[in-house]
C-alpha positions as protocol buffer text, in pm:
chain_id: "A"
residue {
  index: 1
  type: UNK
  ca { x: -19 y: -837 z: 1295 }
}
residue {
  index: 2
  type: UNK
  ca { x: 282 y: -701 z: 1453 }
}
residue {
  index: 3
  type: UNK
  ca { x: 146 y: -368 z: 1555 }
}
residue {
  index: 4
  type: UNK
  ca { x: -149 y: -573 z: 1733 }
}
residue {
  index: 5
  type: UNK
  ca { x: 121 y: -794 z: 1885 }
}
residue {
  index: 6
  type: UNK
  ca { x: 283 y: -436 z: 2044 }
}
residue {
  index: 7
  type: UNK
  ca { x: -75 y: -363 z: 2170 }
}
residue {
  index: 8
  type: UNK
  ca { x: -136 y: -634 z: 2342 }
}
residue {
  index: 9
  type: UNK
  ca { x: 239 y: -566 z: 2538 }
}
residue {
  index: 10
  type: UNK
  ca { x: 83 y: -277 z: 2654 }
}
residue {
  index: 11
  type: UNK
  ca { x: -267 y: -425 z: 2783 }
}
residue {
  index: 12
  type: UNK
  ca { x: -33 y: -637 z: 2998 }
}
residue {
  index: 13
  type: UNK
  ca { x: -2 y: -328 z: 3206 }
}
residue {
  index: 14
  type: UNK
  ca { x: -378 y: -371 z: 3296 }
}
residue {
  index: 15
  type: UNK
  ca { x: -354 y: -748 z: 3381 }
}
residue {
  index: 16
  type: UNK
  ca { x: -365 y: -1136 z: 3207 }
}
residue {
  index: 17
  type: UNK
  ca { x: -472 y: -1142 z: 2848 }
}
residue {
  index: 18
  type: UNK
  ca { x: -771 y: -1329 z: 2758 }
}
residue {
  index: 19
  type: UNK
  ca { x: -864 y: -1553 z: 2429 }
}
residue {
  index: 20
  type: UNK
  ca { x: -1032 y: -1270 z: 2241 }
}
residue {
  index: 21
  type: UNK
  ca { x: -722 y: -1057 z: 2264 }
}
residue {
  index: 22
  type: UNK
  ca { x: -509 y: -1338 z: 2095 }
}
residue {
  index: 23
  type: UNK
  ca { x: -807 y: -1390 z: 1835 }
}
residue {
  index: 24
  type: UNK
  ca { x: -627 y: -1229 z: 1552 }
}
residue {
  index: 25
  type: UNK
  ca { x: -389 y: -1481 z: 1574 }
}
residue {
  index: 26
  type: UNK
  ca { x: -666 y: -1760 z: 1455 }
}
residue {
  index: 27
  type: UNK
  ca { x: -767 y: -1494 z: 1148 }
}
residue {
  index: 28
  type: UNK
  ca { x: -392 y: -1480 z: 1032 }
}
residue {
  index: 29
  type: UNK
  ca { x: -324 y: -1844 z: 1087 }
}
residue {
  index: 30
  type: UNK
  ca { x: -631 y: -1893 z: 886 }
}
residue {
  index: 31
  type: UNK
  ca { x: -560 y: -1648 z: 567 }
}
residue {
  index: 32
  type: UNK
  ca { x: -164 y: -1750 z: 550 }
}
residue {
  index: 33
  type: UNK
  ca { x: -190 y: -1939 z: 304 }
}
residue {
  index: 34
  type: UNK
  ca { x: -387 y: -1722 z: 77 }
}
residue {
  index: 35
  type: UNK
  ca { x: -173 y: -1373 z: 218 }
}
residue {
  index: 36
  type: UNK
  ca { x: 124 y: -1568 z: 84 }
}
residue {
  index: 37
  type: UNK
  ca { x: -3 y: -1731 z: -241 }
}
residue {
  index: 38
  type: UNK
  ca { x: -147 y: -1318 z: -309 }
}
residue {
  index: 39
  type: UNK
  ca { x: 230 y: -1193 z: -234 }
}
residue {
  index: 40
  type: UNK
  ca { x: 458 y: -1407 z: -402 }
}
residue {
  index: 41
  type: UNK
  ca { x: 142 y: -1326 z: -698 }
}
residue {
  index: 42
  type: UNK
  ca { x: 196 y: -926 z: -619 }
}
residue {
  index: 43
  type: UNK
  ca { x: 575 y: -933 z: -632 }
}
residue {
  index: 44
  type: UNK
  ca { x: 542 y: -1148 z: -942 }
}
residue {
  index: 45
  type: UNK
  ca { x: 330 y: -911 z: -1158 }
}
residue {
  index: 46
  type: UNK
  ca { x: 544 y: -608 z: -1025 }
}
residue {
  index: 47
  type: UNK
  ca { x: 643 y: -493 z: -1330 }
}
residue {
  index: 48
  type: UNK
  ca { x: 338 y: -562 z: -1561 }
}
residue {
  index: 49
  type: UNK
  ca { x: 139 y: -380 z: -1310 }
}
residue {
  index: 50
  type: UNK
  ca { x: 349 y: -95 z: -1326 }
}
residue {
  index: 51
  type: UNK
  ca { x: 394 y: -89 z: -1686 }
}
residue {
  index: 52
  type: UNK
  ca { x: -2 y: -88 z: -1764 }
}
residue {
  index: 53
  type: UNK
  ca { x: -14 y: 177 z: -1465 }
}
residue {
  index: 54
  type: UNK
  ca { x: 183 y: 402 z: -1628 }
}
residue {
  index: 55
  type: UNK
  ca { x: 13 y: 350 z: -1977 }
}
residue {
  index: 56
  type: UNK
  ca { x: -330 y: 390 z: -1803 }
}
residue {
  index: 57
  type: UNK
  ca { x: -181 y: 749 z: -1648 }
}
residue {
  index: 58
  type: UNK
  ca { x: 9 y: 835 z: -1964 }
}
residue {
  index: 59
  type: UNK
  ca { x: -338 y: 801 z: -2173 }
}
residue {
  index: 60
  type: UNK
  ca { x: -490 y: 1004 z: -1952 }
}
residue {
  index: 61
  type: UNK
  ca { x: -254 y: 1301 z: -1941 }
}
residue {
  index: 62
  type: UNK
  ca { x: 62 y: 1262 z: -2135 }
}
residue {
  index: 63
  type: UNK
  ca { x: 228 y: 1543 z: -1958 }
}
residue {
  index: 64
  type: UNK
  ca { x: 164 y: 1408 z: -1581 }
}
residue {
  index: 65
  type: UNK
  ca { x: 496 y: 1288 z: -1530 }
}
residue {
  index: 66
  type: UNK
  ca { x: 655 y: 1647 z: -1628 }
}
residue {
  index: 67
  type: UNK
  ca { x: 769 y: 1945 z: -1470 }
}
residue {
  index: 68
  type: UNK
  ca { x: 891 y: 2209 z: -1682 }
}
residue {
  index: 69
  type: UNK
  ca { x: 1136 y: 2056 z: -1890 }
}
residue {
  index: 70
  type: UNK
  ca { x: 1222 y: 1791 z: -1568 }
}
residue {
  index: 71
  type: UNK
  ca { x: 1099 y: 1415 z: -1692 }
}
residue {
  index: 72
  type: UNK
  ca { x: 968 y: 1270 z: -1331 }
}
residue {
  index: 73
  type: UNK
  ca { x: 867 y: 894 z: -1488 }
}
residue {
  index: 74
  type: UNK
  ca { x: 1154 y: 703 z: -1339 }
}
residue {
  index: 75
  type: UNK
  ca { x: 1135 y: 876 z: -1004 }
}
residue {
  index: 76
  type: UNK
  ca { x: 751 y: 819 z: -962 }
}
residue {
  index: 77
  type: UNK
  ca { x: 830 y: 463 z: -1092 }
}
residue {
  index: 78
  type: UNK
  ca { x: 1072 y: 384 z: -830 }
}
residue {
  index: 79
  type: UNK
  ca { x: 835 y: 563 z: -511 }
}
residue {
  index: 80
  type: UNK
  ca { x: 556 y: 355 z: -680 }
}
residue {
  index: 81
  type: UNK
  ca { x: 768 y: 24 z: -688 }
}
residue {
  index: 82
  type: UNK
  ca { x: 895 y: 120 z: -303 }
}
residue {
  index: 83
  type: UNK
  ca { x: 470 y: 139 z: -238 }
}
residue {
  index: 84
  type: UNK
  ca { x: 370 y: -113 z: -380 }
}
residue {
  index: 85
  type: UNK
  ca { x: 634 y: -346 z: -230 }
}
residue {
  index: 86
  type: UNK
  ca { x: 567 y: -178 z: 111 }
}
residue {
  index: 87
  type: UNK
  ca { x: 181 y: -248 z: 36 }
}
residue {
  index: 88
  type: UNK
  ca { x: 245 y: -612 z: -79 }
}
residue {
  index: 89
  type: UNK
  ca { x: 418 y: -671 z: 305 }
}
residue {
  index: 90
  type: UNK
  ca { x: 140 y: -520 z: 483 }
}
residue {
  index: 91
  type: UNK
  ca { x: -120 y: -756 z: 290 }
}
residue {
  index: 92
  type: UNK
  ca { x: 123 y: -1073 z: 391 }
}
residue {
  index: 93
  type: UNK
  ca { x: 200 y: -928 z: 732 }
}
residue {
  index: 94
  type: UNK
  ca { x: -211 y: -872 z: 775 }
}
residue {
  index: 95
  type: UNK
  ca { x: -56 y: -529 z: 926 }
}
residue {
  index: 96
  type: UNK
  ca { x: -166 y: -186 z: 740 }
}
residue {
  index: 97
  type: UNK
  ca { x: -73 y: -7 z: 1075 }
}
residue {
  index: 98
  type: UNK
  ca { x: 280 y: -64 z: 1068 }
}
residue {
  index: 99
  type: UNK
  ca { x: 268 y: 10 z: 707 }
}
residue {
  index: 100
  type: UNK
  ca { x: 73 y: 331 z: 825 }
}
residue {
  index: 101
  type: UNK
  ca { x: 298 y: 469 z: 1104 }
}
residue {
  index: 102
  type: UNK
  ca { x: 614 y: 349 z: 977 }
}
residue {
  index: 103
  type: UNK
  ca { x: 636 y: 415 z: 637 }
}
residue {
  index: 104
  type: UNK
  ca { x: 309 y: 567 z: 436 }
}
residue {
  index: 105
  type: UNK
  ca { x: 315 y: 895 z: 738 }
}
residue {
  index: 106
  type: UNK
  ca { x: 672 y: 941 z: 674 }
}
residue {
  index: 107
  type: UNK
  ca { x: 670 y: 909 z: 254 }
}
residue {
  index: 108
  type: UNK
  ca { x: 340 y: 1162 z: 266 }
}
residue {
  index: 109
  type: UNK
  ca { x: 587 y: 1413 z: 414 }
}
residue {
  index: 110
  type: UNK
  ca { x: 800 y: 1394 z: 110 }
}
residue {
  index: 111
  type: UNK
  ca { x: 523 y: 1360 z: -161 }
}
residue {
  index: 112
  type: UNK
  ca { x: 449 y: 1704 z: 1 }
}
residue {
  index: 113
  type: UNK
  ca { x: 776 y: 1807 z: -14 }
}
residue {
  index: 114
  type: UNK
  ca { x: 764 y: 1799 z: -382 }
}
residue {
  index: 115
  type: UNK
  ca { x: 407 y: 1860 z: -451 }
}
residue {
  index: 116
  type: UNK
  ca { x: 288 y: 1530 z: -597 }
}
residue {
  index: 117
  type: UNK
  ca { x: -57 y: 1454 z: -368 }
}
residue {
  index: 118
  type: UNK
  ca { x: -254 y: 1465 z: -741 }
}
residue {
  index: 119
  type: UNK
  ca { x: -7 y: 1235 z: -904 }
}
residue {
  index: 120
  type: UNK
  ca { x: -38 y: 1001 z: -599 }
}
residue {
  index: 121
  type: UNK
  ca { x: -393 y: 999 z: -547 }
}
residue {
  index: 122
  type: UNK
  ca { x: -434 y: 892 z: -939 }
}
residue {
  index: 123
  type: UNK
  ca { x: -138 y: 631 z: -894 }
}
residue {
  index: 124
  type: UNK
  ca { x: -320 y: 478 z: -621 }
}
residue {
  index: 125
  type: UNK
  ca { x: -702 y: 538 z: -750 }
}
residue {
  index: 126
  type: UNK
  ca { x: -519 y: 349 z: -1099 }
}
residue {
  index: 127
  type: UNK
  ca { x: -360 y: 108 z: -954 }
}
residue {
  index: 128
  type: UNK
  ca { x: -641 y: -58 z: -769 }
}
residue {
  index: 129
  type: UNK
  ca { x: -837 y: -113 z: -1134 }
}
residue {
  index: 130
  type: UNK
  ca { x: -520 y: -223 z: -1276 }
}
residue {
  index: 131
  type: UNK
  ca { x: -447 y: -436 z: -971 }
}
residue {
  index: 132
  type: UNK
  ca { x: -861 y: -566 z: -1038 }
}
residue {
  index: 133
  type: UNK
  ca { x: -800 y: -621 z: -1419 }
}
residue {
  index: 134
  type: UNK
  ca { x: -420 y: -849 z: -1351 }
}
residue {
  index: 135
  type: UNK
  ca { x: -452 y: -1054 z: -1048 }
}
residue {
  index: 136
  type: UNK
  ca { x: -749 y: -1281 z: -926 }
}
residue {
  index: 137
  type: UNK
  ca { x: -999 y: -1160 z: -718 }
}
residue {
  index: 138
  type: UNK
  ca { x: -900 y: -1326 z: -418 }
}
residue {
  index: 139
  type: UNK
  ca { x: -551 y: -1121 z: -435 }
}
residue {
  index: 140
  type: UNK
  ca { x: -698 y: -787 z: -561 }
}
residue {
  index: 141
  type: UNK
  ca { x: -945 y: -825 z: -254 }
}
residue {
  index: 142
  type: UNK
  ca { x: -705 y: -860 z: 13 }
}
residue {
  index: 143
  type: UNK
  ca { x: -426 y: -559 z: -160 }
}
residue {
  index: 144
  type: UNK
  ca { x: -674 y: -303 z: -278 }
}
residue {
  index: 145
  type: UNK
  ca { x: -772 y: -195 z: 61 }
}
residue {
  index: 146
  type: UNK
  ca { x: -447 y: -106 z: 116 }
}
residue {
  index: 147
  type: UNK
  ca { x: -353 y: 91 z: -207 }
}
residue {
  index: 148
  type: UNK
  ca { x: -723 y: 260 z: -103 }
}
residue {
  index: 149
  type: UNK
  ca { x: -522 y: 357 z: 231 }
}
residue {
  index: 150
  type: UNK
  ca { x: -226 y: 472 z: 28 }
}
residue {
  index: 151
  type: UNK
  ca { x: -398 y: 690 z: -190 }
}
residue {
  index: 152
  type: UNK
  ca { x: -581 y: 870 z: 73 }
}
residue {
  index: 153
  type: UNK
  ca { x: -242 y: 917 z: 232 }
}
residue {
  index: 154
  type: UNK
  ca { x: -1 y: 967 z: 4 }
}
residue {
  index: 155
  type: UNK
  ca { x: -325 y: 1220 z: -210 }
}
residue {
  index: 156
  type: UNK
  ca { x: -345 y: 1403 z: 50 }
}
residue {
  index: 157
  type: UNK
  ca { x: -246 y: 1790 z: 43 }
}
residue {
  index: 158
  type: UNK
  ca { x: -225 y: 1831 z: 410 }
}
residue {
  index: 159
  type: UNK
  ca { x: -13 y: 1575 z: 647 }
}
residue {
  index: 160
  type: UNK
  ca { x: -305 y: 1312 z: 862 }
}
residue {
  index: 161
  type: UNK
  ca { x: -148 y: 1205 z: 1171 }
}
């Protein structure tokens, strides 16, 4: 919402604004209600989302979380909690481009840093069926778009700008 806010800033350049340019503002005004209910539902389930995340990875390959002798759990559980909290404020904020440019483009640099795009693209992938499977439909609609957008971020060997 904000990001389209800073657009339209710019289209003042070109002359007056008309209704269709503010329509966006009808859409939120319309889905507060529900954005908020989902949020306060996401920060809520934090940690049992989490929790069956990790289980659901763990299953899958106990040894995801190491490297060498190096256990990574807590340190991919706190970047996940950062995303996911990030994520939940883009769904309320109706905004995935601010959550794009100023902080998913940024963390992708770091999950490259350290070589994680596989462990992030299952994290993400996961978390959208775990996200399906916790929290009514209405909620998992609206958030799993955006955990979609972090995964093919944050999974991503080579940096999308």
């Amino acid at each position: 919402m904000f990001s389209k806010f800073q657009d339209i800033t710019t289209e003042v350049e070109k002359g007056y604004i008309d209704d269709t340019d503010l329509s966006f503002i009808d859409e939120y005004v319309q889905t507060y209600r529900l954005r908020l209910s989902a949020y306060d539902q996401v920060k809520e389930s934090e940690r049992q989302i989490i929790e069956q995340l990790q289980s659901r990875i763990l299953a899958s390959d106990p040894n995801i979380f190491k490297r060498g002798k190096e256990d990574l759990s807590t340190k991919w559980k706190q970047d996940t909690i950062r995303v996911l909290r990030h994520s939940a404020v883009a769904m309320l904020l109706n905004d995935t481009e601010m959550l794009r440019e100023k902080f998913l483009l940024w963390f992708q640099t770091l999950m490259q840093a350290f070589g994680t795009q596989k462990i992030c693209d299952i994290t993400y992938r996961d978390m959208q069926t775990v996200v399906q499977q916790l929290l009514p439909k209405e909620v998992a609609n609206l958030l799993c778009p955006i955990l979609e957008l972090n995964r093919s971020i944050l999974g991503q060997a080579e940096p999308k700008t």
